[in-house]
C-alpha positions as CSV (number, residue, x, y, z in Angstrom):
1,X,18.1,43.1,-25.6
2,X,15.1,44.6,-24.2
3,X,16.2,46.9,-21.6
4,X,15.5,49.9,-23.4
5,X,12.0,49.5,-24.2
6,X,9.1,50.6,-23.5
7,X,6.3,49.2,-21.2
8,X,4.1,49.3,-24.2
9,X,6.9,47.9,-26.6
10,X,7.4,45.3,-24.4
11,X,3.9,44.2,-24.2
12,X,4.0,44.2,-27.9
13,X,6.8,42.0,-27.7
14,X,5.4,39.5,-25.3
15,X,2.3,39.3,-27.7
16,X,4.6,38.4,-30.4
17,X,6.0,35.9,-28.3
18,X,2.9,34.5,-27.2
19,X,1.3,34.2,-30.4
20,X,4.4,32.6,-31.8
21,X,4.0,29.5,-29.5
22,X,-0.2,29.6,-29.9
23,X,-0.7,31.3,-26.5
24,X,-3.1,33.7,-26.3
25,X,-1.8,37.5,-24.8
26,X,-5.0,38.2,-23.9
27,X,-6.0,35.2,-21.7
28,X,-2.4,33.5,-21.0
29,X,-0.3,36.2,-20.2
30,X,-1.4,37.4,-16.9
31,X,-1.8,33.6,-15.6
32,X,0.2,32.0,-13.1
33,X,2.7,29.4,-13.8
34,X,0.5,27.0,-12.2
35,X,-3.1,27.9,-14.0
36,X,-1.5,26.4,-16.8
37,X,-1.8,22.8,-18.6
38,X,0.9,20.8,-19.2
39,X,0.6,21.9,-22.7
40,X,0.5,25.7,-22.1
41,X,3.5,25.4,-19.2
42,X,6.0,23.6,-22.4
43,X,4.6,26.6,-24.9
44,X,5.5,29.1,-22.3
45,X,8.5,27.7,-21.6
46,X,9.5,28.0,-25.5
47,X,8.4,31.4,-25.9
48,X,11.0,32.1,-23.2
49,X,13.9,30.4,-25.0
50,X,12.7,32.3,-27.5
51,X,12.9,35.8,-25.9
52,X,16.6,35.4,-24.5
53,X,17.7,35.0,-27.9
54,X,20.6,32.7,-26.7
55,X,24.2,32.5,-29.1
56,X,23.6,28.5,-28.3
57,X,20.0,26.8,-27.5
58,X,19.6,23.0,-27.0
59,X,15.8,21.8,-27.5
60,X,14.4,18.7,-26.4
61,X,11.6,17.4,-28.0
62,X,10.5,21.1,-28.7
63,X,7.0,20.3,-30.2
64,X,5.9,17.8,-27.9
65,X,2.1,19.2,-26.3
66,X,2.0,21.5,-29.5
67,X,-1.4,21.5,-31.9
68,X,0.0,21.0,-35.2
69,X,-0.4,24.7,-36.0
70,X,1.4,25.5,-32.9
71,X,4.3,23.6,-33.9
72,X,4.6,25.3,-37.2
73,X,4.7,28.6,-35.8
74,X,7.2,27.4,-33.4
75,X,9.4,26.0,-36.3
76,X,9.1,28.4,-38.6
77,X,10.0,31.0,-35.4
78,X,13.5,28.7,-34.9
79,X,14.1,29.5,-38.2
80,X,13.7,33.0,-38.2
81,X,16.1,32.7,-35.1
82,X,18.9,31.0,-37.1
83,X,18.6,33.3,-39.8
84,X,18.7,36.5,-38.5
85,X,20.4,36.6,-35.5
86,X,22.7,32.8,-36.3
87,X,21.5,31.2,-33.2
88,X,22.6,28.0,-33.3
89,X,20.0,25.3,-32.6
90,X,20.7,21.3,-30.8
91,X,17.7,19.8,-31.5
92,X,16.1,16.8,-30.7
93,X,12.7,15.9,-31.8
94,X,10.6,12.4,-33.2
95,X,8.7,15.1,-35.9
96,X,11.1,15.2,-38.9
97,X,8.7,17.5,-41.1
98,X,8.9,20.2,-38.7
99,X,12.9,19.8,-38.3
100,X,13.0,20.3,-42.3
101,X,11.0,23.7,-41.3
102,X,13.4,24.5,-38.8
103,X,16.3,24.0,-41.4
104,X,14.5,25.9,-44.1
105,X,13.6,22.7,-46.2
106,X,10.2,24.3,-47.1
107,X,11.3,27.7,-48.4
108,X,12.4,28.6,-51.7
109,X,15.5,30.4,-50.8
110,X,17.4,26.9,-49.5
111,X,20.5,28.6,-49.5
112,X,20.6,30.5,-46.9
113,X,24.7,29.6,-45.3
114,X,23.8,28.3,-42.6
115,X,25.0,25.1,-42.2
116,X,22.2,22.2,-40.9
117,X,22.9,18.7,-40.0
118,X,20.3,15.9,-39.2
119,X,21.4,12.7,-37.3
120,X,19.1,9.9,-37.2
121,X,19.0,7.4,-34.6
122,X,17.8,4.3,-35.2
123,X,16.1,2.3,-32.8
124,X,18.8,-1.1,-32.5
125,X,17.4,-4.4,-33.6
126,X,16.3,-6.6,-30.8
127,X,17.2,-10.2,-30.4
128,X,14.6,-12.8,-30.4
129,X,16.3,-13.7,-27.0
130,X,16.1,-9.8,-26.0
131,X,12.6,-9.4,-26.7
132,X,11.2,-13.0,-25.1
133,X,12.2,-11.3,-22.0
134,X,9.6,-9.8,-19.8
135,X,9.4,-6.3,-20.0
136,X,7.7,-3.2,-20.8
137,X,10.5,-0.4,-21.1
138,X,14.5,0.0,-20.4
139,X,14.6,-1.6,-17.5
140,X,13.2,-5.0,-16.7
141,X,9.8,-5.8,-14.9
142,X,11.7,-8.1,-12.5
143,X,14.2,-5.5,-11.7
144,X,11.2,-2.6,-10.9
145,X,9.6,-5.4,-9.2
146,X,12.9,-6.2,-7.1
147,X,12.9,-2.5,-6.2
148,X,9.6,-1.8,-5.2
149,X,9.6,-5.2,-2.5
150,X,13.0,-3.7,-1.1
151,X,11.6,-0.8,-0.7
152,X,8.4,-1.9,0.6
153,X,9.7,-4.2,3.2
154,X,12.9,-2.8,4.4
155,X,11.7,0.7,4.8
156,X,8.6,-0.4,6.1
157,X,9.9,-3.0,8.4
158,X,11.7,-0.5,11.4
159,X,7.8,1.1,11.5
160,X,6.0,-2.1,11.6
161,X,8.8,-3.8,14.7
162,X,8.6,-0.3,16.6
163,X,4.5,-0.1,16.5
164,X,3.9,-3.8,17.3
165,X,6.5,-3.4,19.9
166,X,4.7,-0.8,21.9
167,X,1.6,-1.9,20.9
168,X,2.2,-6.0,22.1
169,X,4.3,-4.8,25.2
170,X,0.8,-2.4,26.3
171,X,-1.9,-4.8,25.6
172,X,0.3,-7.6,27.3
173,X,1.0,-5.4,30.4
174,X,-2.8,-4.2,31.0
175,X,-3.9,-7.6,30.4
176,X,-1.4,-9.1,33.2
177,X,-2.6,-6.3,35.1
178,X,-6.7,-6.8,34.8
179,X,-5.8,-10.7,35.5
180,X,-3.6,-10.0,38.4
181,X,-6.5,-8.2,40.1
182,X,-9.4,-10.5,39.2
183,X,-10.0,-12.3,42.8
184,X,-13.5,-14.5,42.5
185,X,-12.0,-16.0,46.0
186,X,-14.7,-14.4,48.2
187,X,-17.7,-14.2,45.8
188,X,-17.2,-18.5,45.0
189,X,-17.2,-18.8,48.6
190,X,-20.1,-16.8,50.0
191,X,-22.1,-18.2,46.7
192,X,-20.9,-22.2,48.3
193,X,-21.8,-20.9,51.4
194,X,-24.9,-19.4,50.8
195,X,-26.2,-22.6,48.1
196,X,-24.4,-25.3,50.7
197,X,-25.5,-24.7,54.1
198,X,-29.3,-26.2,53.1
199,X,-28.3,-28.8,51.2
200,X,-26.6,-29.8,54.2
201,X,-29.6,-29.2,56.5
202,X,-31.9,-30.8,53.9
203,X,-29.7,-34.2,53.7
204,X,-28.8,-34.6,57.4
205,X,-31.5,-32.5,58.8
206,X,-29.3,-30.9,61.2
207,X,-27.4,-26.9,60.7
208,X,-24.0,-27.7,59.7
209,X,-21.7,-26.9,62.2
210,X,-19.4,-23.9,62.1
211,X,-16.2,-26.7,61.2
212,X,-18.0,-27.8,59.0
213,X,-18.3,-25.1,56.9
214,X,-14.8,-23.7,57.7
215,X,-13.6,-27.1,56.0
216,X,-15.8,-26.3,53.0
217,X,-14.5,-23.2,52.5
218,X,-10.5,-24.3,52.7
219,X,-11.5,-26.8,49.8
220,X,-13.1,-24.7,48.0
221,X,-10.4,-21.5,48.5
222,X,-7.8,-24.3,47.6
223,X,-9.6,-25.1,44.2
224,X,-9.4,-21.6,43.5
225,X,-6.1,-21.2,44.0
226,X,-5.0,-24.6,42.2
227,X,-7.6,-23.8,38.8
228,X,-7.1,-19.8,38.6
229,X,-3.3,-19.3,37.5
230,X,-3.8,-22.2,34.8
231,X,-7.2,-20.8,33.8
232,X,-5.6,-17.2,33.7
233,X,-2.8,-18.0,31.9
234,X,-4.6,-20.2,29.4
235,X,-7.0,-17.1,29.1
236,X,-3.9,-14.9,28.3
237,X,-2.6,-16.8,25.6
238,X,-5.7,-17.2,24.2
239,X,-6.7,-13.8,24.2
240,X,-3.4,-12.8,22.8
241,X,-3.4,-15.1,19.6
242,X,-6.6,-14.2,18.5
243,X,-6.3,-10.4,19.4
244,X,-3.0,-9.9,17.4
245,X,-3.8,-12.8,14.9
246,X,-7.4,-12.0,13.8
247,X,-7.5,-7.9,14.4
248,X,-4.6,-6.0,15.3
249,X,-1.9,-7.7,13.5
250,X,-3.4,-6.9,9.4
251,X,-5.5,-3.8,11.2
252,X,-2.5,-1.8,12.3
253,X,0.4,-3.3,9.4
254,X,-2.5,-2.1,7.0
255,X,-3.3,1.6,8.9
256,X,0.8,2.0,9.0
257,X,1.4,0.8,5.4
258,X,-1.2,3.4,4.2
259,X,0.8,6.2,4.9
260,X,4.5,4.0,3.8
261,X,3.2,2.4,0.9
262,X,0.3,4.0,-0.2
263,X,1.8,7.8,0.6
264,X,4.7,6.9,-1.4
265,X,3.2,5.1,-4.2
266,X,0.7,8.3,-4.7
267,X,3.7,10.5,-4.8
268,X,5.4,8.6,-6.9
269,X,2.7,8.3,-9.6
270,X,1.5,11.9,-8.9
271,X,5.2,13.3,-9.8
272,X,5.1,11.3,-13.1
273,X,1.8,12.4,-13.8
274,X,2.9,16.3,-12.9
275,X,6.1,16.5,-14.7
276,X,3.9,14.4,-17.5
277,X,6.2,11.6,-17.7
278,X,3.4,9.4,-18.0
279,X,2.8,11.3,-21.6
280,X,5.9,10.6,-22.1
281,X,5.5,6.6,-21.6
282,X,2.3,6.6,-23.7
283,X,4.5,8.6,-26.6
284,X,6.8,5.9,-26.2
285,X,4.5,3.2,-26.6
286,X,4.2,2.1,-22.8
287,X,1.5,1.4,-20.7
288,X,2.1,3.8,-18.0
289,X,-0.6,2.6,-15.5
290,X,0.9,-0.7,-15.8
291,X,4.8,0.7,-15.3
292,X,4.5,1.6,-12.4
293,X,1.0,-0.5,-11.1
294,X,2.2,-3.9,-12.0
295,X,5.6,-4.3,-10.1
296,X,4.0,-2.0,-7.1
297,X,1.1,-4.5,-6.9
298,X,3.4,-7.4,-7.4
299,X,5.7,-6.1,-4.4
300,X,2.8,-4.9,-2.0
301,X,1.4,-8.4,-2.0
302,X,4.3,-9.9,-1.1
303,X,5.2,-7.1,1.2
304,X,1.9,-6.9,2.9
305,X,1.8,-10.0,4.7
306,X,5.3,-11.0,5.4
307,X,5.1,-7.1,7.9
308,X,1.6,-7.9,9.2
309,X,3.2,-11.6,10.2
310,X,6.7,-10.2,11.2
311,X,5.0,-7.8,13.7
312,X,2.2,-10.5,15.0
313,X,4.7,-12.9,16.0
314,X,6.8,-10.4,17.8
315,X,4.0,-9.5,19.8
316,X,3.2,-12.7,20.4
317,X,6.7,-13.1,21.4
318,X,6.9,-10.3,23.8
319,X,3.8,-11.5,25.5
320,X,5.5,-14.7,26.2
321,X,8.1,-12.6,28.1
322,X,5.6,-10.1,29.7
323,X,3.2,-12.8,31.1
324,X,5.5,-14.9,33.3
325,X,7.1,-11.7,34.5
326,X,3.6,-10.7,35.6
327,X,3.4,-14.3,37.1
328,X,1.1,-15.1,34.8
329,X,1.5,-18.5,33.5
330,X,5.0,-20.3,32.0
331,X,6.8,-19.5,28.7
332,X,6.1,-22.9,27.6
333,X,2.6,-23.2,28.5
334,X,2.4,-19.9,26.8
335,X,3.8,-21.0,23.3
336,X,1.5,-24.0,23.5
337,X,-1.5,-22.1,24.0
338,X,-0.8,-19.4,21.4
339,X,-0.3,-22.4,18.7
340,X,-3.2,-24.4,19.9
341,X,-5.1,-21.1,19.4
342,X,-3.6,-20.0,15.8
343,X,-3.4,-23.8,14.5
344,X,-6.8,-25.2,15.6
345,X,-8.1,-28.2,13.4
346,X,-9.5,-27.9,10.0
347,X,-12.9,-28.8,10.8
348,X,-13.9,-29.9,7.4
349,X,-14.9,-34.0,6.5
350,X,-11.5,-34.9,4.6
351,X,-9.0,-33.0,7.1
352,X,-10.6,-34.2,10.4
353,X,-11.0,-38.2,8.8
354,X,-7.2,-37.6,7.8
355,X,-6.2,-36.7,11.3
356,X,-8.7,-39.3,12.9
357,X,-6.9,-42.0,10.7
358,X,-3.6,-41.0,11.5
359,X,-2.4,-39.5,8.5
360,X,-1.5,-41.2,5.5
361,X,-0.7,-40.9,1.7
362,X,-1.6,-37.9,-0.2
363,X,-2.7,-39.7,-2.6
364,X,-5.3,-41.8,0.0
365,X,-6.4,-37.7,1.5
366,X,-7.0,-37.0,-2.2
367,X,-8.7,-39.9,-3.6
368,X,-11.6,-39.2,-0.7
369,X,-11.4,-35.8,-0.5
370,X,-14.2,-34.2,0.3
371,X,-14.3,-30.3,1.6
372,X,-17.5,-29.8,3.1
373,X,-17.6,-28.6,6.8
374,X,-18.0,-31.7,9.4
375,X,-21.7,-30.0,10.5
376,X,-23.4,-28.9,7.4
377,X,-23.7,-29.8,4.1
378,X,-23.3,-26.5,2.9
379,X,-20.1,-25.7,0.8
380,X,-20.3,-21.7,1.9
381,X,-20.3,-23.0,5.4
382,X,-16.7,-24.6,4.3
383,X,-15.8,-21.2,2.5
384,X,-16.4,-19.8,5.9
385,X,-13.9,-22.2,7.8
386,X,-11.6,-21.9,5.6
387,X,-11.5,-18.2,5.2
388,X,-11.8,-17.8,9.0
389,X,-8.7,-20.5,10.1
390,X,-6.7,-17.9,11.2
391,X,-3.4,-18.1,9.7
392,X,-6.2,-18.0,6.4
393,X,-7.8,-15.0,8.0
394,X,-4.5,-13.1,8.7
395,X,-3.2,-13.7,5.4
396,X,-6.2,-12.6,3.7
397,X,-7.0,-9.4,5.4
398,X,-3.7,-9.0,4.8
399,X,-3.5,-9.3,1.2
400,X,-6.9,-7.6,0.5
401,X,-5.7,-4.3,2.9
402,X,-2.4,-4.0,0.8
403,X,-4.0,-4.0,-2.6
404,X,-7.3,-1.5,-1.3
405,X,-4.5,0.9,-0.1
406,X,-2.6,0.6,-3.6
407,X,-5.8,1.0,-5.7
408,X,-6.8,4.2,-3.7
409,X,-3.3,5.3,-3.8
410,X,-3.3,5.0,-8.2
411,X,-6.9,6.5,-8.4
412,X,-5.9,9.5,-6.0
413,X,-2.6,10.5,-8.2
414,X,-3.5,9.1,-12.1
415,X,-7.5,10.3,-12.3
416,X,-5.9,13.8,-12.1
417,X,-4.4,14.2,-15.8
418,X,-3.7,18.3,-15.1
419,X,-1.7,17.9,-11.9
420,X,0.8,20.1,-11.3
421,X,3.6,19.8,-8.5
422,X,2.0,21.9,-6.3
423,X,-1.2,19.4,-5.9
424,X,0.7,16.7,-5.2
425,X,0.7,17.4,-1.3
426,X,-3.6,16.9,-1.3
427,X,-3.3,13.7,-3.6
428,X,-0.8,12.2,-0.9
429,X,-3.1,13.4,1.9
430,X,-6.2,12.6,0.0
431,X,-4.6,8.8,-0.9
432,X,-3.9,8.0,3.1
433,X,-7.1,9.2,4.6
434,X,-9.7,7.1,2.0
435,X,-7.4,4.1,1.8
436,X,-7.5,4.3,5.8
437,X,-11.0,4.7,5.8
438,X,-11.4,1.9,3.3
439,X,-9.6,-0.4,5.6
440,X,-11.3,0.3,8.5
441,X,-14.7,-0.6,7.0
442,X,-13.2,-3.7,5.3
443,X,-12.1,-4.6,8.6
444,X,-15.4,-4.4,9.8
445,X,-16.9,-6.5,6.9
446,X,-14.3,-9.4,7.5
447,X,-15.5,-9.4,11.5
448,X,-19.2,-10.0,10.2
449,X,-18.0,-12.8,8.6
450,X,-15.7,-14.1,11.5
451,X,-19.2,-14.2,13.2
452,X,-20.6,-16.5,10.6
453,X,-18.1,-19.2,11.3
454,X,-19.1,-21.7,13.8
C-alpha cells in the first residue's frame, strides 16, 4: 500500500504506527529486534499487523504486555481498521472492556454495519474428584514428573556406561600395571641380610656361614612370593572400592550430569523465560518456578544416584575382569574384597551389639537402641560414621551434586527476566561451568569430612 511513498511519508507513517502501539519513533524505531523487552518485541509486532492492513487478521491475546493506555490506543486502532478499510478481526483476548472498544461499544455511532460477535468461554467446572488431584496446570505433576526421570535417566544413562567404561577399564589397567612391576624381592632380602647376619654372630658368636644365609634368603624369597599376589590383589580391590565408591563414581556422574541435566534444564527454563511463557503461567495463575522446578528436582534426585551407582558398579565390574587378566588376584577374591570394602560394619554401640549377639528381633535392636559411635560419646562423631559408610557417602554426594547442579541451572536461566533467544547460549554455558565449579568444591568439603571419620 506503501510503495509509492516517500521516504519522508513513510517515516511519517512509521511514527503513526509506533505511537499507535505506545512506542516511541524517536527512541524505538532504529532498535534492533533484540534491544527490545518482551513488552516492546509484542507492541512491535502489532504495529506490524497493523501496517499490512490484512483482508483477514487473527489476534491472540493482542493486549497482553500493554500499559493500559497502550492497549486503548491499540483497540481503538483495530477499530479504525474494521471501519475503514472492513478488516476483519479473530480475536482472542481475557480484557473484555477493550474487546467492546474494538467493536465500537464506547462510541456513540454503534451502528456502524459491521457485524461483531463475542464468544465467551467459560472455564468447565471441576469435580471434587478432578481437583483433589495433584496438580498445578493441564497436565499432571506425576506425568511432568514421569517425563523429566525418563528423560534424565535414559538419555543420561549411554553417557554415564561409556565414561565409567573408559574411565574403570584405565584406572584398572594402570593399576595392574604399577602392581605387576612392584618387586620388594631384593630390597626385603638385602634388609634380612643386612639386620640378620649379627644377630646370628651375636647369638652363636660365630659369622654365619655362606649356607646359611643362602637358606635364609630362599625362606624369605619364598614368603614373598606366597604373601605378595594375596596382598596385591587384596590391595586392588581395596583401592578400587573406595576410589570409584567414595570419589569418582558421584565426582564424574555429577561433572557429566552438569552438562545433561543441568545444560538442558537451563535451556529449558531459559526458552520459557525468552518466549515469556513463564508470564504466561503467572497470568494463568501458576507458579512457574515450581512448573517446571518441582518435577525436575523430583526426577534429578532420583536420577542422580541410580547413574552415579549404575556406573560405580560397572567399574567395579570391569575391574573384576581386568585384574585376573593382569594376574592379579581371582574374580572371587575380588568380589569379596570390593564388598568387604563398600559394606564394612556399622561401628556404632546398637549395630555392633546387634551383630555381636547374633541378630535378633527388631523390636529387641530397638528397644536398646542406642546410636552413638562405639569410641566416643559424641553424637557428631556418630553423624560422621554414618555419613561416611560408604554406600551413605555415595548416595549423599550424590544427591547433594544433583540438586547444586539444578539450583545453579534455575538461577542461571529464571534471574534473567529480559532474556531473549539469543542469550540463551551464555545462560547454558554460564549454568555448566558454576554448577561444575560448585561440585568440585563441594567435593572437596565432603573429603574434609571423610578425614574426620575414624
Amino acid at each position: 500500500h506503501h510503495a509509492n511513498l516517500s521516504r519522508a511519508e513513510l517515516d511519517v507513517k512509521i511514527k503513526q504506527l509506533l505511537d499507535m502501539v505506545g512506542l516511541s519513533y524517536a527512541h524505538d524505531a532504529h532498535k534492533r529486534p533484540t534491544q527490545l523487552s518482551g513488552g516492546m518485541a509484542r507492541r512491535a509486532s502489532l504495529a506490524l499487523q497493523l501496517a499490512q492492513r490484512k483482508r483477514v487478521i487473527i489476534l491472540d491475546e493482542p493486549f497482553a504486555g500493554l500499559d493500559w493506555d497502550a492497549a486503548v490506543s491499540v483497540a481503538k486502532e483495530l477499530m479504525h481498521l474494521r471501519r475503514s478499510c472492513g478488516t476483519a478481526l479473530i480475536l482472542i483476548s481475557h480484557e473484555p472492556d477493550l474487546c467492546r472498544i474494538v467493536m465500537g461499544g464506547d462510541d456513540d455511532d454503534d451502528d456502524d454495519g459491521l457485524d461483531s460477535r463475542t464468544v465467551t468461554l467459560e472455564p468447565p467446572v471441576k469435580s471434587d474428584e478432578a481437583v483433589s488431584r495433584a496438580s498445578f496446570f493441564g497436565m499432571r505433576l506425576s506425568e511432568r514428573f514421569l517425563e523429566d526421570l525418563l528423560d534424565f535417566v535414559m538419555w543420561s544413562l549411554p553417557l554415564i556406561l561409556l565414561a565409567f567404561t573408559a574411565c574403570g577399564l584405565a584406572i584398572a589397567m594402570l593399576t595392574c600395571d604399577v602392581l605387576q612391576k612392584i618387586d620388594v624381592t631384593d630390597k626385603v632380602v638385602a634388609i634380612v641380610e643386612k639386620e640378620v647376619k649379627p644377630m646370628i654372630k651375636m647369638l652363636t658368636g660365630e659369622d654365619p656361614t655362606a649356607i646359611t644365609m643362602m637358606m635364609i634368603k630362599l625362606k624369605v624369597k619364598n614368603m614373598i612370593n606366597t604373601t605378595m599376589p594375596g596382598a596385591k590383589a587384596s590391595l586392588y580391590a581395596i583401592g578400587m572400592a573406595k576410589l570409584f565408591v567414595l570419589e569418582i563414581g558421584p565426582l564424574l556422574t555429577a561433572l557429566l550430569l552438569c552438562g545433561r541435566i543441568g545444560g538442558s534444564y537451563a535451556g529449558k527454563v531459559g526458552t520459557m523465560q525468552a518466549t515469556k511463557q513463564n508470564e504466561l503461567l503467572t497470568t494463568l495463575g501458576v507458579n512457574a518456578q515450581a512448573w517446571t522446578l518441582v518435577p525436575a528436582l523430583g526426577a534429578a534426585v532420583l536420577a542422580g544416584p541410580i547413574l552415579t551407582v549404575m556406573g560405580t558398579v560397572l567399574s567395579l565390574v570391569l575391574g573384576g575382569v581386568v585384574g585376573p587378566a593382569y594376574g592379579i588376584g581371582k574374580w572371587d577374591d575380588y568380589v569379596e574384597s570390593v564388598r568387604e570394602a563398600v559394606f564394612p560394619g556399622l561401628r556404632l554401640r546398637s549395630v555392633v551389639a546387634w551383630n555381636e549377639n547374633g541378630g535378633g528381633t527388631f523390636l529387641d535392636f530397638f528397644s536398646g537402641l542406642d546410636l552413638r559411635y562405639v569410641g566416643s560419646d559424641k553424637y557428631t562423631d556418630a553423624f560422621v560414621e554414618f555419613v561416611t559408610y560408604p554406600p551413605f557417602f555415595l548416595l549423599t554426594k550424590a544427591v547433594t551434586f544433583i540438586v547444586m547442579v539444578l539450583m545453579v541451572a534455575e538461577l542461571a536461566a529464571r534471574l534473567r527476566p529480559d532474556l531473549t533467544p539469543r542469550k540463551l547460549p551464555s545462560v547454558i554455558t554460564s549454568s555448566v561451568v558454576i554448577s561444575s565449579l560448585v561440585v568440585i568444591l563441594m567435593d572437596w568439603g565432603f573429603s574434609q569430612l571423610w578425614l574426620l571419620r575414624k
